[in-house]
LUMLOTI-589602 format. One record per residue (C-alpha): x, y, z. Coordinates in steps of 0.02 Angstrom, whole numbers, padded with zeros to 5 digits, always signed. Each point is the difference from the previous one (the first is absolute). Layout:
BEGIN
XYZ ...
This chain:
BEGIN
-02806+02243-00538 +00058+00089+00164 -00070-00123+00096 +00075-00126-00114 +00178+00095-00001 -00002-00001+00216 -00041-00170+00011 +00160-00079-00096 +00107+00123+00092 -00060-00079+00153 +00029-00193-00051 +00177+00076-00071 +00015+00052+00165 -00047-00139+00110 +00112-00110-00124 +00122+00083+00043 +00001-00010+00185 -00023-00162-00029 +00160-00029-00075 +00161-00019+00091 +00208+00035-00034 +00085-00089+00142 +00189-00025-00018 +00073-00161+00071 +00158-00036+00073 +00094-00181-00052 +00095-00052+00130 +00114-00159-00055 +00050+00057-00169 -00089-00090-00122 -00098+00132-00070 -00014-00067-00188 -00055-00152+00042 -00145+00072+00102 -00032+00151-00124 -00019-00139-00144 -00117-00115+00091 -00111+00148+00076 -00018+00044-00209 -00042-00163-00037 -00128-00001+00146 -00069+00189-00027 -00162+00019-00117 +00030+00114-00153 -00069+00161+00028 -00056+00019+00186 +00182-00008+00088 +00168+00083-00064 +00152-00089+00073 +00174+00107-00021 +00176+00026+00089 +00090+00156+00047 +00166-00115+00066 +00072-00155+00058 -00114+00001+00176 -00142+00057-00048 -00181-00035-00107 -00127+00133-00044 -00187-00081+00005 -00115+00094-00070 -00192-00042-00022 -00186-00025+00104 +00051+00000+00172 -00049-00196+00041 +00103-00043-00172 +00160+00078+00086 -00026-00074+00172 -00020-00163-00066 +00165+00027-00106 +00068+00064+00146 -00030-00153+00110 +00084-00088-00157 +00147+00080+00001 +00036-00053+00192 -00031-00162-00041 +00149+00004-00129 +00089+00111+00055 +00081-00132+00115 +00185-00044+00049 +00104-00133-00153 -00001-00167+00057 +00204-00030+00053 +00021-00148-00047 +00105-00132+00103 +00176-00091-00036 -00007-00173+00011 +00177-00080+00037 +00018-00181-00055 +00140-00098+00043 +00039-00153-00094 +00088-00166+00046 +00063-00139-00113 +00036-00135+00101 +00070-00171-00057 -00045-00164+00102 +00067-00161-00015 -00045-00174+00043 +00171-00030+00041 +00086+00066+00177 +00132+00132-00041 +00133+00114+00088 -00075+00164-00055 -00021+00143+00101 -00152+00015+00087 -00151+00107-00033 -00035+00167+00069 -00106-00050+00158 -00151+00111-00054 +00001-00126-00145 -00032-00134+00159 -00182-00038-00037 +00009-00014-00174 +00152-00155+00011 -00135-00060+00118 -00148+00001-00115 +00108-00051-00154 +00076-00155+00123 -00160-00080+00059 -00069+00028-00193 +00130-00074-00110 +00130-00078+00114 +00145+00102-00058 +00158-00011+00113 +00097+00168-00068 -00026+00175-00048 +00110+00124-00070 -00038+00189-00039 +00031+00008-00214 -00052+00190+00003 -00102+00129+00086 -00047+00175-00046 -00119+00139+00027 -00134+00080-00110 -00101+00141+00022 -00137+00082-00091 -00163+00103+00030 -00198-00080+00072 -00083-00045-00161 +00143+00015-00132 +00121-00145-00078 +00188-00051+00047 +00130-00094-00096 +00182-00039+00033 +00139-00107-00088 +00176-00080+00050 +00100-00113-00022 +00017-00156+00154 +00167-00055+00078 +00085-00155-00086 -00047-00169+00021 +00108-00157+00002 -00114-00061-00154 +00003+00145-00112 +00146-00006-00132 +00138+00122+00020 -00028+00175-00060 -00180-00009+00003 -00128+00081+00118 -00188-00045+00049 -00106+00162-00028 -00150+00037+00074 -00149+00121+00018 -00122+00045+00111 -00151+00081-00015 -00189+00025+00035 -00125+00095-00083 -00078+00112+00150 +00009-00002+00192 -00159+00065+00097 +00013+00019+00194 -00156-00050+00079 -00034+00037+00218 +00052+00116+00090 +00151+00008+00156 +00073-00152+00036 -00127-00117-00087 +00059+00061-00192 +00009-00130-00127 +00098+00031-00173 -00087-00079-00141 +00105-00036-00142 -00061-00032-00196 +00057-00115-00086 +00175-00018+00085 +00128-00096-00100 +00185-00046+00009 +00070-00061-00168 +00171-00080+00015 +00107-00041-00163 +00110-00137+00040 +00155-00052-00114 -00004-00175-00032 +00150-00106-00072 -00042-00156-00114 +00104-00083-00096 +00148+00145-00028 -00151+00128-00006 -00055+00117+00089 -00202+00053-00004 -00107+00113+00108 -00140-00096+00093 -00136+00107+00063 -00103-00015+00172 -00100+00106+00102 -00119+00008+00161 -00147+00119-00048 -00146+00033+00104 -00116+00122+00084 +00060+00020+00200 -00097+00086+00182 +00157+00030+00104 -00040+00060+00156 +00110+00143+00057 +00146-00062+00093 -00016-00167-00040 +00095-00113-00115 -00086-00107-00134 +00050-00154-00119 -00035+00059-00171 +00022-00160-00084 +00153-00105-00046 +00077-00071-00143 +00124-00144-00037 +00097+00100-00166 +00165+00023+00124 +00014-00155+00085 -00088-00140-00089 -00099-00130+00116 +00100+00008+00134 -00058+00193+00063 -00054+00148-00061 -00003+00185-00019 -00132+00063+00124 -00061+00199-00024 -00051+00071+00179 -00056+00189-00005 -00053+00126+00155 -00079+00159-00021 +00007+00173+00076 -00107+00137+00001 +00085+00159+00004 -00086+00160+00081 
């Protein structure tokens, strides 16, 4: 019985060296988030996972249990993603098949009367509306207004428009980013006069976009504004901002 006795005082024993408390400092301040996965992670009775503050865990358990959760927690215990701005500037640009007196374009807007010229033969441009939007890498953006009067719209009404796309992702890195943009739609709302009344018309350009930082790009186009003789042409650039 002695001998008995000695013997499981000695396994207690070596058990217990075996065993390790280790406390471990968290670094970048996400301490729950690491404390709940480590639980999910730890087996039910051989390690003991607990806090004593915001920095720090207490593992607790056989030794190569608490260096492997140990080796875990440096793998989390990593710096938040920050994520990006992406600044989108929008043009609405109407062209005409007709020659015209109005003011000229913005010369970074050079290549784009270029491209749009040797495309669809339009002789005139004219800047309807331009604007800014910003939002974050990976989340939505939406904006509404109202456009400048047009010759063809009856008094005291306004077109309305909005502008919108689901997500933009930034893909590269330095100066070869590209903005990806989901689902990216313009919706106009046009009053329309026929016969003493007045009825809105709807239209839109809607697509999915790669816009190369720093470049400008020809959404799409629609003929809502002007009827066959031009158009309303949507022309976005993108910019990352660090």
């Amino acid at each position: 019985m002695k001998k008995m006795l000695i013997a499981l005082l000695c396994a207690g024993a070596l058990l217990a060296q075996d065993r390790l408390q280790k406390v471990v400092t968290i670094k970048n301040g996400n301490r729950n988030g690491i404390l709940h996965t480590l639980q999910e992670l730890a087996p039910t009775n051989s390690m003991v996972i607990s806090t004593s503050d915001n920095d720090h865990l207490i593992l607790s358990g056989p030794k190569d249990s608490v260096a492997g959760f140990e080796e875990i927690i440096k793998q989390l215990d990593v710096p938040a993603v920050v994520k990006k701005d992406v600044e989108t500037t929008v043009y609405m640009i109407v062209a005409s098949m007709q020659a015209g007196n109005a003011a000229p374009l913005t010369p970074d807007l050079d290549p784009v009367v270029k491209q749009l010229k040797n495309i669809f033969n339009y002789k005139s441009f004219r800047m309807l509306e331009s604007f800014v939007l910003r939002s974050r890498d990976g989340e939505r953006g939406q904006t509404n207004g109202f456009l400048p009067p047009l010759e063809a719209i009856p008094a005291g009404y306004k077109i309305s428009y909005q502008f919108e796309y689901n997500k933009v992702s930034i893909d590269g890195v330095d100066n070869a980013r590209v903005a990806h943009f989901d689902h990216l739609k313009l919706g106009i709302r046009v009053p329309i006069s026929v016969r003493d009344q007045v009825s809105p018309v709807d239209a839109s350009i809607s697509t999915d976009v790669d816009v190369p930082e720093g470049k400008k790009v020809v959404v799409g186009k629609t003929s809502a504004l002007e009827g066959s003789d031009g158009a309303l042409i949507l022309v976005i650039s993108a910019k990352v901002v660090d």
